[in-house]
Biopython code that builds the backbone (N, CA, C, O; Angstrom):
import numpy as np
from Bio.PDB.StructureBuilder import StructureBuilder

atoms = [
    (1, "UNK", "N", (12.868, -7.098, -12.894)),
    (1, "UNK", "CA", (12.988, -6.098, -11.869)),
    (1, "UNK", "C", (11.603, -5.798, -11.308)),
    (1, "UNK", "O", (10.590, -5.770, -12.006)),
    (2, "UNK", "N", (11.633, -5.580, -10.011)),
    (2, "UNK", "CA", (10.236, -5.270, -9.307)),
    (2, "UNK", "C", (10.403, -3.621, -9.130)),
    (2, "UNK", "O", (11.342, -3.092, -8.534)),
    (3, "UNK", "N", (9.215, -2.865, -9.819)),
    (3, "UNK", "CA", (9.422, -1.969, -10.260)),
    (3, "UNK", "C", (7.890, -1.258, -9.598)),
    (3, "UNK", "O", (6.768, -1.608, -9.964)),
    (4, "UNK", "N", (8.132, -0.381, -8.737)),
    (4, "UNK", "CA", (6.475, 0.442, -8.076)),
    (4, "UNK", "C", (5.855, 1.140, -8.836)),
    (4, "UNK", "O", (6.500, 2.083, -9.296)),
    (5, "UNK", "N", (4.967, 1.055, -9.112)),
    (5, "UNK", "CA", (3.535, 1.876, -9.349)),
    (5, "UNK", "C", (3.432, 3.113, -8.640)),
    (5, "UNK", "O", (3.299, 3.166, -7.417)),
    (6, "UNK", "N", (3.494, 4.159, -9.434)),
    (6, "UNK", "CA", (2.836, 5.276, -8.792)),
    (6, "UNK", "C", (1.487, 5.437, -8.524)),
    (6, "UNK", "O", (0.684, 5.743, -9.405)),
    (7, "UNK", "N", (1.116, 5.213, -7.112)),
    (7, "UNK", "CA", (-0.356, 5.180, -6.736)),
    (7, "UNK", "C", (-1.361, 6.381, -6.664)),
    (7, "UNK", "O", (-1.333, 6.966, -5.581)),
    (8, "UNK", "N", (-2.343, 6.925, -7.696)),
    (8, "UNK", "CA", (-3.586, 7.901, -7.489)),
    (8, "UNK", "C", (-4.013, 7.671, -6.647)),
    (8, "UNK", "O", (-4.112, 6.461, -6.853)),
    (9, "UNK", "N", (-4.590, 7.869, -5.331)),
    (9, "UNK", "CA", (-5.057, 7.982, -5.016)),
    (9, "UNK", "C", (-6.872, 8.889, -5.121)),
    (9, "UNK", "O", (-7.035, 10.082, -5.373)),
    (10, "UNK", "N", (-7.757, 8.065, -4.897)),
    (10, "UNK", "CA", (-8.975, 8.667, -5.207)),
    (10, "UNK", "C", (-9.536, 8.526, -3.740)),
    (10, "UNK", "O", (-9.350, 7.599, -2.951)),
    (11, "UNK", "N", (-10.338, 9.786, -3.560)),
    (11, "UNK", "CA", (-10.887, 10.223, -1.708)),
    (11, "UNK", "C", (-9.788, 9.794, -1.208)),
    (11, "UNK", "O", (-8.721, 9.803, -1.823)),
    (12, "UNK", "N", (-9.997, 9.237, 0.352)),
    (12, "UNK", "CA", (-8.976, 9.679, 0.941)),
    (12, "UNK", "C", (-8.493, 8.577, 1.262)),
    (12, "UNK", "O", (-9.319, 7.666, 1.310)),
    (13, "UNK", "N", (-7.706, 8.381, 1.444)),
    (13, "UNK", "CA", (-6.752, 7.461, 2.087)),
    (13, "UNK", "C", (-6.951, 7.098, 3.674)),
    (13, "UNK", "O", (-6.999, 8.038, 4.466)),
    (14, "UNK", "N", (-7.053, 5.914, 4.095)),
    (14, "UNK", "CA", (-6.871, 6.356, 5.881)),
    (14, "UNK", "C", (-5.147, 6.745, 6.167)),
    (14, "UNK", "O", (-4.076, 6.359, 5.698)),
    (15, "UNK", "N", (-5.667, 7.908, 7.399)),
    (15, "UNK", "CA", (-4.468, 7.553, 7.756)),
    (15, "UNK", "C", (-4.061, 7.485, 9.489)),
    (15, "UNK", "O", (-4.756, 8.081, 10.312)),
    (16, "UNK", "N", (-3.254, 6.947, 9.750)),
    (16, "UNK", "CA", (-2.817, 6.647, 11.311)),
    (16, "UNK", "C", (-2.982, 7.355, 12.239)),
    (16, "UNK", "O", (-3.844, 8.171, 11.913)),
    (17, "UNK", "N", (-2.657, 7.524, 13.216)),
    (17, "UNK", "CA", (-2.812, 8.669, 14.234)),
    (17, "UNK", "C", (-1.109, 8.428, 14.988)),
    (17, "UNK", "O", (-0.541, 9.289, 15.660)),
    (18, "UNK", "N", (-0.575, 7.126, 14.679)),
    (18, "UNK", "CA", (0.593, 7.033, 15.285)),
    (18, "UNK", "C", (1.850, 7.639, 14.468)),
    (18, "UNK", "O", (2.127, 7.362, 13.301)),
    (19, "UNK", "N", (2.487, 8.438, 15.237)),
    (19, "UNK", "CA", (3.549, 9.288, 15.102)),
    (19, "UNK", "C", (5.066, 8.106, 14.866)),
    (19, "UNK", "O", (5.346, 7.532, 15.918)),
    (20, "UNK", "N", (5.519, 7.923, 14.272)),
    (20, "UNK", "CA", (6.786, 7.558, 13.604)),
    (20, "UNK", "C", (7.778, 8.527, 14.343)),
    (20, "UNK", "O", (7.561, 9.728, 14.504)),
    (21, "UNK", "N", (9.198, 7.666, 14.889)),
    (21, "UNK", "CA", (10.297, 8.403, 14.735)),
    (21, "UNK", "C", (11.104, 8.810, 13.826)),
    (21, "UNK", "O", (11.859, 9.767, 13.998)),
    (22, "UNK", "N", (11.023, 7.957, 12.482)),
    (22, "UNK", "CA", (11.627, 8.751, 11.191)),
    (22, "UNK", "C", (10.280, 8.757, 10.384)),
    (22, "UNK", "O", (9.128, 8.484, 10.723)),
    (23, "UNK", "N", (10.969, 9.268, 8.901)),
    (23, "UNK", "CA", (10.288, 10.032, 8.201)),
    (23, "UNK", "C", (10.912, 8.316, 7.422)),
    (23, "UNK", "O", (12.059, 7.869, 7.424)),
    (24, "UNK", "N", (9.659, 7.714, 6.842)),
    (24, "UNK", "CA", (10.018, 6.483, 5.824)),
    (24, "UNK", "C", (8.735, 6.659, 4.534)),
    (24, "UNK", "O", (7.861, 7.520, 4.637)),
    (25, "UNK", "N", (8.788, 6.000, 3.725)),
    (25, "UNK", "CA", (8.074, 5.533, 2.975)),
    (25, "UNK", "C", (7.629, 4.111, 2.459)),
    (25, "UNK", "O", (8.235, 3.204, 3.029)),
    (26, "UNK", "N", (6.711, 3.704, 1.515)),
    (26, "UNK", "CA", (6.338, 2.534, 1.043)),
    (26, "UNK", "C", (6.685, 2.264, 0.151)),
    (26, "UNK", "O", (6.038, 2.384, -0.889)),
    (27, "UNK", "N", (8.090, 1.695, 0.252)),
    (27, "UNK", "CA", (8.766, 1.549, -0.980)),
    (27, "UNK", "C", (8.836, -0.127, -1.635)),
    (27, "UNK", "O", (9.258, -0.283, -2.781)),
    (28, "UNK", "N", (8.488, -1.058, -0.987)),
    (28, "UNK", "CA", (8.471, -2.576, -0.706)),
    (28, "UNK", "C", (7.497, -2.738, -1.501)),
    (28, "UNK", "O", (6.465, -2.412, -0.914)),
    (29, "UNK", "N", (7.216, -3.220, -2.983)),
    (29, "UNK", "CA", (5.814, -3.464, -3.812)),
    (29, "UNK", "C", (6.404, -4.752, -4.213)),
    (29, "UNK", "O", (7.532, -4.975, -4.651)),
    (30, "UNK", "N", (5.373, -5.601, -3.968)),
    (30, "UNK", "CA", (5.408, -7.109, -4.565)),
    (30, "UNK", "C", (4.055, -7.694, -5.201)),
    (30, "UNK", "O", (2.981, -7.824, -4.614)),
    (31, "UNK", "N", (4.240, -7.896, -6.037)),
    (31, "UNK", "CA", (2.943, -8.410, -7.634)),
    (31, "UNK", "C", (3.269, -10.359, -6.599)),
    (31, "UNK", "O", (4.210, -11.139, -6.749)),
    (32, "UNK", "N", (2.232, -10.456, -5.812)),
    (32, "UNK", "CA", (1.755, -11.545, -5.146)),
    (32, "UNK", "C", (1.631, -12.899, -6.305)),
    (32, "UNK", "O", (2.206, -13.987, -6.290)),
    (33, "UNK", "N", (1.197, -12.649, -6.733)),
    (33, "UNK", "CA", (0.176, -13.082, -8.038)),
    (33, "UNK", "C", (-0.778, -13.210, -8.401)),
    (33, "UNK", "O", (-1.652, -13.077, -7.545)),
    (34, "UNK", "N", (-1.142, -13.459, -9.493)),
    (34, "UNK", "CA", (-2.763, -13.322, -10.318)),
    (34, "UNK", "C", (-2.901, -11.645, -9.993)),
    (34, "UNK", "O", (-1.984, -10.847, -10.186)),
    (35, "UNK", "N", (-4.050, -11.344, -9.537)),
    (35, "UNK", "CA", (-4.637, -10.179, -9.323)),
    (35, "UNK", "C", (-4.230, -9.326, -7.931)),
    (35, "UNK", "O", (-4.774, -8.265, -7.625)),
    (36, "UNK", "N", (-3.273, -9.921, -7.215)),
    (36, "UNK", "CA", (-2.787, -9.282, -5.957)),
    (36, "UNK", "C", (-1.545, -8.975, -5.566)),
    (36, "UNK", "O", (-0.740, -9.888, -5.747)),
    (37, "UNK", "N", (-1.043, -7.822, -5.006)),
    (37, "UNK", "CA", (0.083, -7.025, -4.490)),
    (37, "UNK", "C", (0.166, -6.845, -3.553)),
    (37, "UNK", "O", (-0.635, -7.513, -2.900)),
    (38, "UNK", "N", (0.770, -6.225, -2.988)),
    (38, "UNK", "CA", (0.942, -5.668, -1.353)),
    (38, "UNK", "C", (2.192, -4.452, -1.703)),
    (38, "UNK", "O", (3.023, -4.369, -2.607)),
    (39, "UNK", "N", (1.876, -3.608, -0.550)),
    (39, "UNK", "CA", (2.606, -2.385, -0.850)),
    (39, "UNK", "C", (2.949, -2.065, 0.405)),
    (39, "UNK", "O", (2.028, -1.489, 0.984)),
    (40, "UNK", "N", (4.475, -2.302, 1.425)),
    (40, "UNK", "CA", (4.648, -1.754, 2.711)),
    (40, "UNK", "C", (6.070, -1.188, 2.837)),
    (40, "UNK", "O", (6.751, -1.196, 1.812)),
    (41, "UNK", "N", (6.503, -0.789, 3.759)),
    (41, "UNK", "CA", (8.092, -0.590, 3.993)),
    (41, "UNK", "C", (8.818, -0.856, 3.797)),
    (41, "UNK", "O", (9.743, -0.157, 3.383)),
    (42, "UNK", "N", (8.834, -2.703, 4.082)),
    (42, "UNK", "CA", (9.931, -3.224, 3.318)),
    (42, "UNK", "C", (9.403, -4.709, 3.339)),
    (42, "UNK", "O", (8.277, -4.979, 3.756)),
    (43, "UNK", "N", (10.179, -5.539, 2.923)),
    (43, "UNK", "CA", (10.115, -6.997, 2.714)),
    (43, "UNK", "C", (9.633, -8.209, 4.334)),
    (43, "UNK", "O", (8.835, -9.126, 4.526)),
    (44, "UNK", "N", (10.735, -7.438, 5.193)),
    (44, "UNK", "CA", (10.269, -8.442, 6.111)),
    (44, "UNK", "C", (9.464, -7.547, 7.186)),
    (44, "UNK", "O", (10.486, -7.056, 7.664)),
    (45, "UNK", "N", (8.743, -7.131, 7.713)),
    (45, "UNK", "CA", (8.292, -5.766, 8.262)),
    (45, "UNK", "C", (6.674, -7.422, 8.408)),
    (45, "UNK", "O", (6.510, -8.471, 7.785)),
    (46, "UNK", "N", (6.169, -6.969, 9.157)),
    (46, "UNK", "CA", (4.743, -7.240, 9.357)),
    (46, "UNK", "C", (3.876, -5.989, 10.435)),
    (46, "UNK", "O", (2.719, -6.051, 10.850)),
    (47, "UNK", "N", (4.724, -5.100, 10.629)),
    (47, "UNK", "CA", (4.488, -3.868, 11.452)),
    (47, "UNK", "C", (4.189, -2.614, 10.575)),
    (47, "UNK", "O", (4.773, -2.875, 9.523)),
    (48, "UNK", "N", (3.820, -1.855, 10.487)),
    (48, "UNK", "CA", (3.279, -0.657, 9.850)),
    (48, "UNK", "C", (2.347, -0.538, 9.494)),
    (48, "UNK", "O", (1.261, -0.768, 10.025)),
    (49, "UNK", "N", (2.662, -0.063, 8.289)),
    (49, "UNK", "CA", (1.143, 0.556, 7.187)),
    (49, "UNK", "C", (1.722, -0.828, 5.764)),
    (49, "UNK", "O", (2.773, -1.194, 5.240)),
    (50, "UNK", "N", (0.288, -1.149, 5.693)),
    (50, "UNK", "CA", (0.502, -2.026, 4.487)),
    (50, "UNK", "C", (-0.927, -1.683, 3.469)),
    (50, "UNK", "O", (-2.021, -1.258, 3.841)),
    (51, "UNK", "N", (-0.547, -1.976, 2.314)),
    (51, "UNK", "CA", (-2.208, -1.830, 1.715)),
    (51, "UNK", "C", (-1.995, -3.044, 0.808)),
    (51, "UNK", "O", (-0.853, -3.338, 0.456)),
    (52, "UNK", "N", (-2.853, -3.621, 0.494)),
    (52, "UNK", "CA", (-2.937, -5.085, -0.428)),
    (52, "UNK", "C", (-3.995, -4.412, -1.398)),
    (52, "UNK", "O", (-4.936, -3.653, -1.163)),
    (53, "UNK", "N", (-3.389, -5.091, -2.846)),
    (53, "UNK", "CA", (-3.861, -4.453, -3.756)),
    (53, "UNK", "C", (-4.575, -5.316, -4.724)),
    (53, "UNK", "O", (-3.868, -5.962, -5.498)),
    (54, "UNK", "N", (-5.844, -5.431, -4.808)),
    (54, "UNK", "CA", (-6.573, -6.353, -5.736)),
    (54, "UNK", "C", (-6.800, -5.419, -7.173)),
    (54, "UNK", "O", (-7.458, -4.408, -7.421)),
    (55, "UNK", "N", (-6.040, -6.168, -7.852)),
    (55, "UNK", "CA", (-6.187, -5.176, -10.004)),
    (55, "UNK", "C", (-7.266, -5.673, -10.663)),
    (55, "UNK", "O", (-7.315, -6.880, -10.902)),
    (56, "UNK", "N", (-8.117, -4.959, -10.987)),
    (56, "UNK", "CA", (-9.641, -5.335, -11.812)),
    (56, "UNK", "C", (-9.346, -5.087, -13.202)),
    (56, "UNK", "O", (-9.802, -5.842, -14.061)),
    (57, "UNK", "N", (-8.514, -3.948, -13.546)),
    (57, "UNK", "CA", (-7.463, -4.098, -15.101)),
    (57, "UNK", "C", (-5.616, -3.956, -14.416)),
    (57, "UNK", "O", (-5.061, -4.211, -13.347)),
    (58, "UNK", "N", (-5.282, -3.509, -15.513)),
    (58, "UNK", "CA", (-4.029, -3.161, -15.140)),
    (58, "UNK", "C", (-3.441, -1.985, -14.685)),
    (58, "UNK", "O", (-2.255, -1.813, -14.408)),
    (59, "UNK", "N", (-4.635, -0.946, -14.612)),
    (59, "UNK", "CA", (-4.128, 0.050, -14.025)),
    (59, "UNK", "C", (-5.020, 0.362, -13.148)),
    (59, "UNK", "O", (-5.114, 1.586, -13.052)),
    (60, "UNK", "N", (-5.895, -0.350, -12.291)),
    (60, "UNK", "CA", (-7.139, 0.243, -11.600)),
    (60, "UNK", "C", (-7.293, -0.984, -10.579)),
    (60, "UNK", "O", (-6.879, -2.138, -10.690)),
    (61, "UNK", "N", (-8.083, -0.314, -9.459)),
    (61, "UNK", "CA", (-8.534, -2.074, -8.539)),
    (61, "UNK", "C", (-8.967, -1.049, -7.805)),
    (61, "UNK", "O", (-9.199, 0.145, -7.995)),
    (62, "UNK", "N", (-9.050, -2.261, -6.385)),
    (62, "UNK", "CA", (-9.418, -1.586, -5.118)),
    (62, "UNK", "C", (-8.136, -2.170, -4.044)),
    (62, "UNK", "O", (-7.080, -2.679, -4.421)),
    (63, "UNK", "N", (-8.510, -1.967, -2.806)),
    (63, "UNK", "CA", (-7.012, -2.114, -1.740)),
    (63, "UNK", "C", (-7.420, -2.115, -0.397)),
    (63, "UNK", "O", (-8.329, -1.326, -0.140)),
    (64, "UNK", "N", (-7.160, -2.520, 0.153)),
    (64, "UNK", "CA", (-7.310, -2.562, 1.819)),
    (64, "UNK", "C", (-6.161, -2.360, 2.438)),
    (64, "UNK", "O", (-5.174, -3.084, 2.307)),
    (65, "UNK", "N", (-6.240, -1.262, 3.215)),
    (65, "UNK", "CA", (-5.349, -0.862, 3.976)),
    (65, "UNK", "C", (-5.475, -1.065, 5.787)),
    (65, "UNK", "O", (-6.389, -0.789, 6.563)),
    (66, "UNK", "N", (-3.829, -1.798, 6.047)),
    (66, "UNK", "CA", (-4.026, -1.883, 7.838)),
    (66, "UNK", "C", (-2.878, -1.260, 7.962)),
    (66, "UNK", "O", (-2.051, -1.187, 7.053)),
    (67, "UNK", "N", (-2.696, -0.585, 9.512)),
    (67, "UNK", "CA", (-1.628, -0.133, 10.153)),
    (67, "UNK", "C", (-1.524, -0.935, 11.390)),
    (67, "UNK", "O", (-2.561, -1.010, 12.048)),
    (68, "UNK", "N", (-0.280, -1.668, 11.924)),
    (68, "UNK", "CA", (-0.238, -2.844, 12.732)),
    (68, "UNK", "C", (0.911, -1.637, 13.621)),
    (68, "UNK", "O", (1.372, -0.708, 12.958)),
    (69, "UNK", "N", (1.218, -1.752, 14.864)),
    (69, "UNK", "CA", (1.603, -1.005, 15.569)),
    (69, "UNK", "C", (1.868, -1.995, 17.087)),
    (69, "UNK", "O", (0.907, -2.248, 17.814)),
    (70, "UNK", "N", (2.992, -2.387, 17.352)),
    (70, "UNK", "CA", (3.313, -3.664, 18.028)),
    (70, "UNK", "C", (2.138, -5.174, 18.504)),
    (70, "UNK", "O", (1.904, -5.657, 19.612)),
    (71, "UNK", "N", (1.660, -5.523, 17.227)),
    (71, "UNK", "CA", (0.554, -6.591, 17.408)),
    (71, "UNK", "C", (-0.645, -6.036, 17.258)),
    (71, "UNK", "O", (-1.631, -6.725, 16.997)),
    (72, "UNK", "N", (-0.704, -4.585, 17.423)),
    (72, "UNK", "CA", (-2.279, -4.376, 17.316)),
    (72, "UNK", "C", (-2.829, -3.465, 16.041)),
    (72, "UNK", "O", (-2.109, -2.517, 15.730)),
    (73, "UNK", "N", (-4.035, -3.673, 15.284)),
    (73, "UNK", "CA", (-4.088, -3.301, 14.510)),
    (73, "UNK", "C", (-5.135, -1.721, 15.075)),
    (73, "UNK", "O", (-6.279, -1.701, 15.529)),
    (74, "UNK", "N", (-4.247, -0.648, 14.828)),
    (74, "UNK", "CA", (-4.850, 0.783, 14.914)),
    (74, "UNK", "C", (-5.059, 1.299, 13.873)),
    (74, "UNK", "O", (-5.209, 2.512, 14.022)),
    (75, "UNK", "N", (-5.179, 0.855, 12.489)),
    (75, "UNK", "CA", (-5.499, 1.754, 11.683)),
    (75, "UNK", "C", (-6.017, 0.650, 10.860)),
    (75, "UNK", "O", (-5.581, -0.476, 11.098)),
    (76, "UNK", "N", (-7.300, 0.888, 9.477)),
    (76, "UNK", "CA", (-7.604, 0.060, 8.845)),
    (76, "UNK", "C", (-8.599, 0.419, 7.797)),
    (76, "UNK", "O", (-9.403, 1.225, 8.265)),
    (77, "UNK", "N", (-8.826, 0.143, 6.642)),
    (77, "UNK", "CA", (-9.823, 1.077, 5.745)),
    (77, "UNK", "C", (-9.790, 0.481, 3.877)),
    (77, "UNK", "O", (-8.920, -0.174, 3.301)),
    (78, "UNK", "N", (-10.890, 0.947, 3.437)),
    (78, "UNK", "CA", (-10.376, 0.449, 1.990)),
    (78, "UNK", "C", (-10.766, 1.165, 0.890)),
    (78, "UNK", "O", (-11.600, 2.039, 1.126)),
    (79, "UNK", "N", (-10.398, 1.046, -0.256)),
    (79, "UNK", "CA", (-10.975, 2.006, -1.082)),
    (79, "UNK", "C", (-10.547, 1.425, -2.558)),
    (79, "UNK", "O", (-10.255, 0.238, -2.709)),
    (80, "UNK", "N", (-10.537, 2.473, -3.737)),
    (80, "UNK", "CA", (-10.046, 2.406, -5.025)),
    (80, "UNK", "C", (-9.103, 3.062, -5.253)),
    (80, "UNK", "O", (-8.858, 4.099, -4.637)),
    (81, "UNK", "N", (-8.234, 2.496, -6.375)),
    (81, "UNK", "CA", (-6.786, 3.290, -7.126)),
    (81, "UNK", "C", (-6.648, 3.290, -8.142)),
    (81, "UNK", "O", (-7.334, 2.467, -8.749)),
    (82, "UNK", "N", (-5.790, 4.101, -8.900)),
    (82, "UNK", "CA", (-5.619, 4.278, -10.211)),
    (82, "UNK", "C", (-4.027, 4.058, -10.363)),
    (82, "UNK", "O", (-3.724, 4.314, -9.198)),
    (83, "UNK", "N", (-2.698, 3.734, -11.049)),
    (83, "UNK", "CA", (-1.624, 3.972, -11.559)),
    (83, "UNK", "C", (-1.368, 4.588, -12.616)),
    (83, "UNK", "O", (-1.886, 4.348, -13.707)),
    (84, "UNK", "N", (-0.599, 5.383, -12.398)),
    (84, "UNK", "CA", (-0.284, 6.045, -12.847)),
    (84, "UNK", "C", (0.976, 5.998, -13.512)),
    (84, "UNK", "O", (1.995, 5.911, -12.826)),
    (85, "UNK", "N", (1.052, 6.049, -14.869)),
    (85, "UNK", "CA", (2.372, 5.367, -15.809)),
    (85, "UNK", "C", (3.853, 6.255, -15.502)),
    (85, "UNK", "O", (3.531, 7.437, -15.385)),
    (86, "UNK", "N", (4.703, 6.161, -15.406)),
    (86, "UNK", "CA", (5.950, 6.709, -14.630)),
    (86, "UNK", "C", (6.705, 6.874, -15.873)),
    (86, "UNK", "O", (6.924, 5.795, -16.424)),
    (87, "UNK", "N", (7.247, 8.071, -16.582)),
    (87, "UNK", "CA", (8.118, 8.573, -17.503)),
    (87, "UNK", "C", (9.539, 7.842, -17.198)),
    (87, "UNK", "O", (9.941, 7.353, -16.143)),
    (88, "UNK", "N", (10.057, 7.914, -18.246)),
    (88, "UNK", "CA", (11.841, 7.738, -18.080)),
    (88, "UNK", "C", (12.226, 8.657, -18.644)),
    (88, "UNK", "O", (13.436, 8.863, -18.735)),
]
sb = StructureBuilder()
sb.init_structure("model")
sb.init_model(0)
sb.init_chain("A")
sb.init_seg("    ")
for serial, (resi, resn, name, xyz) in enumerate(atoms, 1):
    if name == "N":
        sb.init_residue(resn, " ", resi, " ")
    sb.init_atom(name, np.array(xyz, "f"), 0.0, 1.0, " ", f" {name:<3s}", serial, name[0])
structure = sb.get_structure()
């Protein structure tokens, strides 16, 4: 099962300036392989907010984030993360 990571965020995150007609989230997480992920809306989407996730252990890395908005990229930035282990 492909199962999301709850993402810490550390400083800030970028974020967009473009206004959405619904209210969605980043629910689409795929373990690429080796050391890389990607985290966006959904599976076939190449439009939105995406962040790609490089893991330096297993709970830590860094990420680059773009926001694509019909072909053009308006948003873009990068930083570090932490996961955060998720109770049952």
């Amino acid at each position: 099962m492909n199962i999301s990571p709850k993402i810490q965020k550390q400083g800030i995150l970028p974020a967009s300036t473009y206004e959405f007609d619904a209210v969605y989230s980043l629910s689409y997480y795929e373990r690429t392989g080796g050391d890389y992920a990607i985290y966006k809306r959904e599976k076939s989407t190449k439009e939105g907010e995406r962040y790609t996730l490089t893991f330096a252990s297993s709970k830590a890395g860094t990420y680059t984030y773009e926001n694509i908005v019909n072909g053009v990229r308006i948003g873009h930035g990068e930083g570090i993360f932490d996961v955060e282990e998720l109770e049952d």
